[in-house]
N, C-alpha and C positions, 0 to 999 in steps of 0.2 A: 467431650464438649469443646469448642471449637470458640475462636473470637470471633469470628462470621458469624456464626449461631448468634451469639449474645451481643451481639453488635447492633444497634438500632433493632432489636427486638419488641414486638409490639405489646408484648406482655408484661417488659418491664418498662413501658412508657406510661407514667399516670398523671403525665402534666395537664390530660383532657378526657376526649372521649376514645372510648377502645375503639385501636386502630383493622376494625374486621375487615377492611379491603385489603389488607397487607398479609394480615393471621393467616397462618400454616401451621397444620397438624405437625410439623418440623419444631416449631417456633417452642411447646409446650414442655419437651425432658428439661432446653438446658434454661430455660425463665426457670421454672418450679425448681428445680434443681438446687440454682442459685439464691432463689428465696428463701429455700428451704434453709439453708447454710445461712444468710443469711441474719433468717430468723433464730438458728440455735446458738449462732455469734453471740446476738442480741442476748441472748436469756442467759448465756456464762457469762456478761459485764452486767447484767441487772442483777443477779441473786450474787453477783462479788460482796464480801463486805464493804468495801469501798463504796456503794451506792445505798444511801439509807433510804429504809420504809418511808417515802411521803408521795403524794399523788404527784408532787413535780418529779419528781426526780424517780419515782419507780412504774407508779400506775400509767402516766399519759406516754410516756416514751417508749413502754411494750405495744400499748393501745396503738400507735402512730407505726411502730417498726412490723407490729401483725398485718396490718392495716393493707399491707401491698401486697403479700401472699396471700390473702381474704379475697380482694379486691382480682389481682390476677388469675386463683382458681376459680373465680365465679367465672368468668369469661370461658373457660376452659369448661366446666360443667352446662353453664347454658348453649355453646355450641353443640357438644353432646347430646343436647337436647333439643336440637332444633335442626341441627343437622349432621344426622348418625350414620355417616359414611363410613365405608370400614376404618378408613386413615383416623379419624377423628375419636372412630371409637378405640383403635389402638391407642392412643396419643393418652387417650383419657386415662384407660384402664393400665397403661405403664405406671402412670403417677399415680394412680390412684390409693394404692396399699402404700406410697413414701408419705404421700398426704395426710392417708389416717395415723399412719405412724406416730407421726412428727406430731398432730394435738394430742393424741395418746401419751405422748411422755410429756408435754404439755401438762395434760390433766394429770399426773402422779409427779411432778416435782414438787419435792416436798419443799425447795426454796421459794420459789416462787409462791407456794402455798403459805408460808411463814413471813412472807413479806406483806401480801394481803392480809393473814389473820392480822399482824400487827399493825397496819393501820386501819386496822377495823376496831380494834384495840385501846389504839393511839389516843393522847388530848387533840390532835388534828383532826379526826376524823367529824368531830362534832361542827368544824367550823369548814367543813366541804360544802359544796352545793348538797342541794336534794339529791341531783341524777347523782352526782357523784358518788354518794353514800349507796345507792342503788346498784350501781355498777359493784362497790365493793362486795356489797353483802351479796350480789348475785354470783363474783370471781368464789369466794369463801363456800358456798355451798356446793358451786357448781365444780371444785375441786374434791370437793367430798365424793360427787355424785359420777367424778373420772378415778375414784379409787383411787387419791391422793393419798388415804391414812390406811391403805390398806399396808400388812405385813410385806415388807421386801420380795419375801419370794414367791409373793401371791401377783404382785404386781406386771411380771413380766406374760401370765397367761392375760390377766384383764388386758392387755396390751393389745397381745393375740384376739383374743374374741374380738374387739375393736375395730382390727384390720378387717379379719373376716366378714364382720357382718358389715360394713362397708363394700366389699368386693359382691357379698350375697347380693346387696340390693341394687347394685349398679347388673348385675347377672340376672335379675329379676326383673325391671326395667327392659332390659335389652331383649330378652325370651320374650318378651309378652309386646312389643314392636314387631321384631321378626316374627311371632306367629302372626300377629294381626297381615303382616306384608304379604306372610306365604299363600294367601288363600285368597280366591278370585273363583266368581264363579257368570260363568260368560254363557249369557242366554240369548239364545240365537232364533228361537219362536216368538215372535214379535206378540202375541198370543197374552203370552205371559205378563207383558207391561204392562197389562190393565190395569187402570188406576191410579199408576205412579205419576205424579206431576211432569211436566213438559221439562223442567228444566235438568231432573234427576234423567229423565232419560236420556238427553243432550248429553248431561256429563258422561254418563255411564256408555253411550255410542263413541264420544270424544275417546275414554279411556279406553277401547276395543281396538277404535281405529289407530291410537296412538302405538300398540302393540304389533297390529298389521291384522287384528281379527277382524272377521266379521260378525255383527250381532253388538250386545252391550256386556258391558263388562260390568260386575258388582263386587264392591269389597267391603272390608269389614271395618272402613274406617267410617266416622261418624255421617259424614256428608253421603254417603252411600247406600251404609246401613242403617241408619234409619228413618227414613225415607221409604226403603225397601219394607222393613218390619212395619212400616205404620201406615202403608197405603195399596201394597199391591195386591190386586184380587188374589192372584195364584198362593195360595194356601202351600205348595209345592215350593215356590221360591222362597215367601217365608220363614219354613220348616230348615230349608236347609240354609238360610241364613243365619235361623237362630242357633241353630246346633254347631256350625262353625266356630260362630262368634260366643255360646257361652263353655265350647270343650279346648280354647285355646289357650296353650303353653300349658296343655297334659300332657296324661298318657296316651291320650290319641291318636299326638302327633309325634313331628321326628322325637325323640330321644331329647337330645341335644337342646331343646328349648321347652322341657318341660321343668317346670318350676314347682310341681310334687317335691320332688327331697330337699328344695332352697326353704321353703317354708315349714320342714317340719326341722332343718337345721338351724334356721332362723330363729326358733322358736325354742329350742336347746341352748342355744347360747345366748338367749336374753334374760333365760330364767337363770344358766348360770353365773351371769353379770350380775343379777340380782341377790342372788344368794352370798356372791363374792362380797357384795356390798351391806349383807345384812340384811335384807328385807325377804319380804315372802312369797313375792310377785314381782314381774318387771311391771307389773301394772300399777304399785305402789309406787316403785323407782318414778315412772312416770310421768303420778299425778304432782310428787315433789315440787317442781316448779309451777304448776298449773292453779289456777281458782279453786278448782274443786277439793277436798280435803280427805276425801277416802273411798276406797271403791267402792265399798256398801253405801257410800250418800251418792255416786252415781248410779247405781245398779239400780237404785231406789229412783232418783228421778226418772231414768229412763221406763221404768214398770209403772212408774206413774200416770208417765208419759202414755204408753201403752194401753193404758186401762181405758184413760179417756178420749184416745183415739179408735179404738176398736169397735165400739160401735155404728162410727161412720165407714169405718174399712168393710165391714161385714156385708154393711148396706151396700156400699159400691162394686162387692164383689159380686153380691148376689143382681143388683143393676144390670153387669156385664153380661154375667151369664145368661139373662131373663133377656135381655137383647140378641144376644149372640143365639137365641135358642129361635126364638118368634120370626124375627128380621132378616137375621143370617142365614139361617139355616146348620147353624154349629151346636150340632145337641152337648158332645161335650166341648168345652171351650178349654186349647191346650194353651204352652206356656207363650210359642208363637202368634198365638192369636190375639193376646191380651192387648196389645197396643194399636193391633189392627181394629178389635170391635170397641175399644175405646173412642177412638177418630169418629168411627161410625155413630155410635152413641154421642158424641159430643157433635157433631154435626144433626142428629135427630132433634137431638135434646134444645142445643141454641142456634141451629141454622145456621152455623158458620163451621168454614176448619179451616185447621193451620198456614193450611197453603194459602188461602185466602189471605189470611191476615199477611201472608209472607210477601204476597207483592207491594206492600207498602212502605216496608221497612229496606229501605234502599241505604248501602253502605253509605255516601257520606252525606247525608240528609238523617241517619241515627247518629253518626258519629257529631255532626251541627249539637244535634240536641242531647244527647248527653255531654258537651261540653258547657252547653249551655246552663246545664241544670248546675253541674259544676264553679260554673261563673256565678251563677244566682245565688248559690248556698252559699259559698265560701270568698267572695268577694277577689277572685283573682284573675286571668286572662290567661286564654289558652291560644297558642298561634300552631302553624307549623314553623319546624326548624329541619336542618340538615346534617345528615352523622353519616361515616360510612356504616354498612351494615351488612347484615349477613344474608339478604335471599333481596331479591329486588322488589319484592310484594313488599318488604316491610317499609311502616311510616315512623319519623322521629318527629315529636312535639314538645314546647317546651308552655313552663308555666310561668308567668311573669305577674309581679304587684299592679293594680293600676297605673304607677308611677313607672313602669321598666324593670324593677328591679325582677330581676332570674330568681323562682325561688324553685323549679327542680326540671326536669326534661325526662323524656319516655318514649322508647321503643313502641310500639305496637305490629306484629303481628298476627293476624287474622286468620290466614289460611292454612287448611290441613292439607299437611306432604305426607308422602311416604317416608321421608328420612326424619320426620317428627312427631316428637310422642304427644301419644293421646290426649286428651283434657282439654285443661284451662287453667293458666295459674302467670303468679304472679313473683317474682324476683327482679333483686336486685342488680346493678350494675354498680354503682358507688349509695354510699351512704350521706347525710350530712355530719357535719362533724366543724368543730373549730381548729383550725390550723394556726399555730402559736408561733407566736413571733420569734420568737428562739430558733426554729428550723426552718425560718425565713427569712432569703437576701433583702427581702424591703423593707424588715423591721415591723411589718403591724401584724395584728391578727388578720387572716382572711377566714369567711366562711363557705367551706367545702357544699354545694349544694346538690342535692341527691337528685341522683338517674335510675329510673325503673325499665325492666322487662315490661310487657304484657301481652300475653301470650294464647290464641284460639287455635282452635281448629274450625271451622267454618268451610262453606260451601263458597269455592273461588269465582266469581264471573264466568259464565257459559252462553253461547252464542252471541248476537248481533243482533244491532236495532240499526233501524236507517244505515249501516253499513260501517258504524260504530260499534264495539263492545259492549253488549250489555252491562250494567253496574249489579254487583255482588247483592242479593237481595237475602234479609237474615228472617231466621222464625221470632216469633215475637222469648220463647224459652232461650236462643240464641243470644237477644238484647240484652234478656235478664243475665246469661251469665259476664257478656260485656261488660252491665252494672257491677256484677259481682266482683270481677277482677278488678276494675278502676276502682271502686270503696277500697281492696288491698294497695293497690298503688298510692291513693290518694293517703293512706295513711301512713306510706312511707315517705311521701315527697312534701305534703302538708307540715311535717315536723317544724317546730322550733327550739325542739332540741342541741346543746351543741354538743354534748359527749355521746360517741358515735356506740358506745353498747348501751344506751336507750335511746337513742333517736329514731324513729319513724317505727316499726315495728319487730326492732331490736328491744331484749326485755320484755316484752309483751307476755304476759301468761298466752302459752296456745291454745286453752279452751274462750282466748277471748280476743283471740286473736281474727276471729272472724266475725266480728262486733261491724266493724266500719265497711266491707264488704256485703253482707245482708243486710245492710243499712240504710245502703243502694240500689236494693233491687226495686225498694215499693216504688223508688219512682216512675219506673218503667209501668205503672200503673194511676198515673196522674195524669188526669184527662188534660190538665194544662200545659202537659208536657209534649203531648201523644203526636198532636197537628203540628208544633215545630219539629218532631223529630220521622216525617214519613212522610213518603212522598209515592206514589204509584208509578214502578219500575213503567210502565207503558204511560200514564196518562198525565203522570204525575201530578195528582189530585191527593192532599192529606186523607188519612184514614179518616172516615165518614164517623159520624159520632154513633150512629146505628149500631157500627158494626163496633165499636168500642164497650157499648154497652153491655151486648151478646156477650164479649172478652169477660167483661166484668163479672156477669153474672154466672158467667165459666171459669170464672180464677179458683174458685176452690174444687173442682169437678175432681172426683176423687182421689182430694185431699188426704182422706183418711187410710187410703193405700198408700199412699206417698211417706206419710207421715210414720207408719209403720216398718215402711221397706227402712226410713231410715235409720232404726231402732232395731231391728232388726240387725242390719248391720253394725250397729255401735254394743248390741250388747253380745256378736259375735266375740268381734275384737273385743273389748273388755275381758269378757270368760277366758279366751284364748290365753289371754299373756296374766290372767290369776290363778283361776282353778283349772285349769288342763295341762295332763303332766303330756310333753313329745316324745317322752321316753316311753309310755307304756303302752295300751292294746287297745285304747279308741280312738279314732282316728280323727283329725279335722273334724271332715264331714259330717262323723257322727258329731259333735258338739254342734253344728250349724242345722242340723237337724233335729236338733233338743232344742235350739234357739227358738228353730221354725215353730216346734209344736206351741212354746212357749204364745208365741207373738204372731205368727203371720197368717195371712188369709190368702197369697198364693203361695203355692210349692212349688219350687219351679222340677224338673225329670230328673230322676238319681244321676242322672248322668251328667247335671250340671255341673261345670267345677267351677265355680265363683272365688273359690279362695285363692285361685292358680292367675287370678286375674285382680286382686285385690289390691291393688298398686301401692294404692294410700297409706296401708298400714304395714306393707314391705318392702315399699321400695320410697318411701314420700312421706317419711317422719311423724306417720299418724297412730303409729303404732301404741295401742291402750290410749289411743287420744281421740279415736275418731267422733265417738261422742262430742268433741267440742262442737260438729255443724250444730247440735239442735243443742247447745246449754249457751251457745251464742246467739242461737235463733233468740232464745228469751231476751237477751240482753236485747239485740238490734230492734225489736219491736217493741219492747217497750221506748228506747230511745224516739221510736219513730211517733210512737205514743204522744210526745211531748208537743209534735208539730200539729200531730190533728188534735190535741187539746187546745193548741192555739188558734184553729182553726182554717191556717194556710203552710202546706207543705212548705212553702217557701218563706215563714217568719223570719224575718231578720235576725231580731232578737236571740228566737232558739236557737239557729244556723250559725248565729257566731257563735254562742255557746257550747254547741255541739264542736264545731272548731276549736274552739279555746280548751276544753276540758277532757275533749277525747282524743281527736285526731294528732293537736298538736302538741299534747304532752308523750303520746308515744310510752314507751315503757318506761317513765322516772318515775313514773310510782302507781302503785296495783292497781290492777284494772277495777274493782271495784269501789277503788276512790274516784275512780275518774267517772266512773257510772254515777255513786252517788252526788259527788260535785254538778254533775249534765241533771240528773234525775230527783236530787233533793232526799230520794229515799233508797231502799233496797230495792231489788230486781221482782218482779212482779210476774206471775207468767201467762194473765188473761190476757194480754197484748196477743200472745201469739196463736193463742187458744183463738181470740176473735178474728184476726187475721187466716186463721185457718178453716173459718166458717164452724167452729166448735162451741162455740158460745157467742149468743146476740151484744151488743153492745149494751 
């Protein structure tokens, strides 16, 4: 480590915003390095006996001294994640086993555990804030839950596994980018385009020529692929799109980035975490901090779930097939064809399709009105601002009071690269927090105000109008997840929390943590919203209310597949991480194929690997949690319940409520107080049932 290195480095600068016009894959051994020391400086003068158990003097000054190793591996991971160049991916994965280390002995110091138990203890404890008490009693478990009370010599393998499955899931991540990268399949019979929208073919010419081919290029990244699976006549390009895209990061391909042995090791070492810890599942471990209270009362609602959605599944599948057999000409309908005779069939059924609706929703005429809705609900102002940043596509905007006052700012990136992962999601940059006049040259408190990620993959701007760049046009499923990510943001940046482990959606139960996110989405469904947020990429005429209607009366179009695939999924994962031993003679697959019989009405080819692709719950913290999409679904729809009982999506009244009681308490206290405080009563689940087209109002 060098004084040059650590000299005016951008990682240990946090007087503002992160310096990414500066940041070098260089900059990340000696910052972390030094943080890291740092921070274990810090934790031998906090557990000294010289510092007594109280929140002044023990709790807030770890909270402040973590705060910038927090703060600076975030930077270092969302890079990773956005842009995974070799250098970047080295830089990552150097630190990355010093990083898990370092909260690993974190999580087993029994000082620091003995300093928490005792003001949890304490006569002061009573007389702390709410959050505060919150914070403690979440340090106190969440100590337990790092194998703090485990025997000495048991402590240093929990350590190990730690590391490991830290390194598995950043290896799992990485395998399942690189396969997606490695596969391109360049069609050169012009033949075959039939069907595909004008604008995918643009891209996909664009992406051939960019290489020096000729013909069109096709990959397996969202903007590409599906597009491909859901419009092109050739049944041939299809087939081999879907089979790339659901056998990647197997045995199929190189060696090297199949992610077979990371998930059945993954899966080894969560149950022996679990066992280390006492319990009988990591799926018990799991739900410990979560709403729900045992795996058999999820397994149960999810089969619930199941029961009442399966009769509309059956119908939609037996629909497709009875289309695909009469119209198509596809006697049997395979797994590649599902999405293709779906379009077909929703274009029969309501005279409209996707692409349709997709020339209206023009990037910053959706971006207008979902800020708008924003402004409307929550009473605050949205501008743009300026930050350096990491790709030139990306936008900074900041949130301001009617009166000026800054209450948080956000990244936005949109576009899918090649050097960033999949999805859609939403993280942090800083947190809010209160900065205490003690660690302050000017003597007052100031309040730290939160900065979010938020993060697409979207279809970039392709060709030219009048001799200007077309603007970026999204599918209306596109908007919805836009909605989706912003409800995560806004519930980070919304906070008026000041102690930064429950502010914004710190402390947060995760099965409820996707409360304010699907919360968001109905409005992408509000006719009052629809004409300020669209604009006709050519004519720029708002979306016609015609064709709004069609949408409408298409929002549940086989729902009840939808609703199953997601359950499906959730009681994969669930089974996985309780009753499936890694160690013995059935395999994954077999279990996800007991699931199927269980629940689903498509099977997708034995030759699927879906679990080699399963990100969420091996590489993205969902692991025995994925369940929380549909037990949050109930929560967010009935919240939304509240507004069409009032009769206007946009009531003042509920909106501030919804603000006051959900958004901006954040995790100080259980998410089902803060539901029943918004809701008046417990969680209800014909909200989502009617929203689902499952039950009449």
């Amino acid at each position: 480590m060098t004084t040059d290195i650590l000299h005016d480095n951008p990682l240990l600068d946090f007087s503002g915003l992160p310096r990414f016009d500066t940041l070098t894959p260089e900059h990340v051994q000696p910052a972390i390095s030094k943080l890291l020391a740092d921070c274990r400086a810090l934790v031998d003068l906090l557990t000294s006996d010289q510092v007594t158990a109280s929140w002044a003097t023990f709790s807030a000054p770890l909270a402040d001294g973590f705060e910038e190793l927090s703060r600076a591996w975030g930077v270092v991971v969302h890079v990773h994640s956005v842009n995974d160049i070799p250098a970047w991916r080295d830089a990552y994965n150097q630190m990355l086993p010093e990083v898990s280390r370092f909260y690993a002995e974190v999580g087993q110091n029994l000082k620091l555990f003995a300093k928490y138990k005792s003001i949890s203890e304490s006569e002061e404890y009573a007389s702390l804030s709410e959050p505060q008490r919150r914070i403690v009693d979440h340090e106190v478990r969440d100590f337990r839950l790092a194998g703090a009370e485990l025997p000495e010599d048991r402590k240093p393998r929990f350590q190990a596994i730690a590391e490991e499955l830290a390194q598995l899931s950043a290896k799992f991540s990485e395998n399942l980018l690189d396969a997606t990268n490695a596969f391109a399949e360049v069609v050169t019979d012009e033949a075959e385009l039939q069907g595909l929208p004008d604008d995918t073919r643009q891209a996909a010419r664009e992406a051939a020529a960019k290489e020096g081919k000729d013909g069109w290029k096709f990959t397996l990244h969202m903007p590409s692929y599906l597009p491909g699976l859901q419009y092109a006549d050739s049944r041939r390009l299809r087939a081999a799109l879907y089979r790339a895209y659901a056998t990647r990061a197997a045995e199929f391909g190189a060696p090297e980035m199949d992610n077979t042995p990371l998930i059945r090791r993954i899966l080894e070492l969560r149950r022996e975490e679990a066992e280390l810890l006492g319990y009988a599942s990591f799926a018990e471990v799991s739900l410990v901090p979560k709403m729900a209270e045992s795996v058999p009362q999820v397994l149960d609602f999810l089969r619930d779930l199941a029961v009442k959605a399966r009769p509309f599944a059956e119908r939609d599948i037996a629909d497709l097939r009875a289309f695909a057999r009469k119209e198509l000409g596809i006697d049997e309908m395979e797994a590649w064809d599902v999405a293709y005779v779906s379009e077909k069939l929703l274009q029969a059924r309501y005279a409209f399709s996707e692409q349709e609706v997709k020339q209206y929703f023009t990037e910053d005429r959706v971006l207008a009105g979902l800020f708008r809705v924003i402004e409307t609900l929550f009473g605050v102002c949205l501008k743009p601002d300026s930050a350096p940043t990491w790709h030139e596509d990306v936008r900074f905007f900041r949130i301001e009071t009617p009166t000026g006052e800054l209450v948080g700012q956000f990244y936005l990136d949109l576009y899918a690269r090649e050097t960033k992962r999949s999805g859609a999601w939403m993280d942090e940059a800083r947190g809010r927090r209160r900065r205490r006049a003690a660690s302050l040259a000017a003597g007052t408190d100031t309040i730290q105000t939160p900065i979010a990620y938020l993060n697409c993959n979207f279809s970039r701007p392709v060709g030219e109008r009048d001799g200007k760049p077309r603007p970026a046009t999204f599918t209306h499923d596109e908007v919805i997840t836009l909605f989706h990510e912003t409800g995560h943001g806004l519930h980070h940046l919304l906070t008026r929390v000041d102690e930064l482990g429950v502010a914004g959606i710190h402390g947060v139960e995760w099965d409820a943590v996707e409360l304010p996110s699907q919360f968001m989405e109905n409005y992408c469904w509000e006719w009052s919203v629809l004409p300020g947020m669209t604009a006709h990429v050519d004519t720029g005429e708002p979306l016609p209310r015609a064709l709004f209607d069609k949408m409408l009366a298409a929002k549940n179009f086989l729902s009840g597949m939808h609703m199953l695939r997601q359950i499906e999924f959730s009681l994969f994962d669930l089974r996985l991480h309780s009753d499936f031993d890694p160690t013995g003679d059935r395999s994954v697959l077999d279990l996800l194929a007991e699931v199927r019989r269980e629940v689903a009405v498509v099977v997708p080819p034995a030759w699927h690997r879906f679990p080699n692709t399963f990100s969420h719950i091996f590489a993205g913290g969902y692991g025995a949690g994925y369940y929380s999409y549909k037990w949050a679904e109930v929560l967010s729809a009935d919240c939304y319940g509240a507004f069409e009982a009032a009769g206007n999506a946009f009531d003042p009244l509920t909106g501030k409520r919804f603000l006051d009681e959900i958004l901006s308490v954040g995790g100080s206290r259980p998410a089902i107080d803060n539901f029943r405080a918004f809701r008046g009563r417990d969680p209800q689940v014909d909200a989502l049932l009617r929203h689902s087209g499952m039950i009449t109002a």
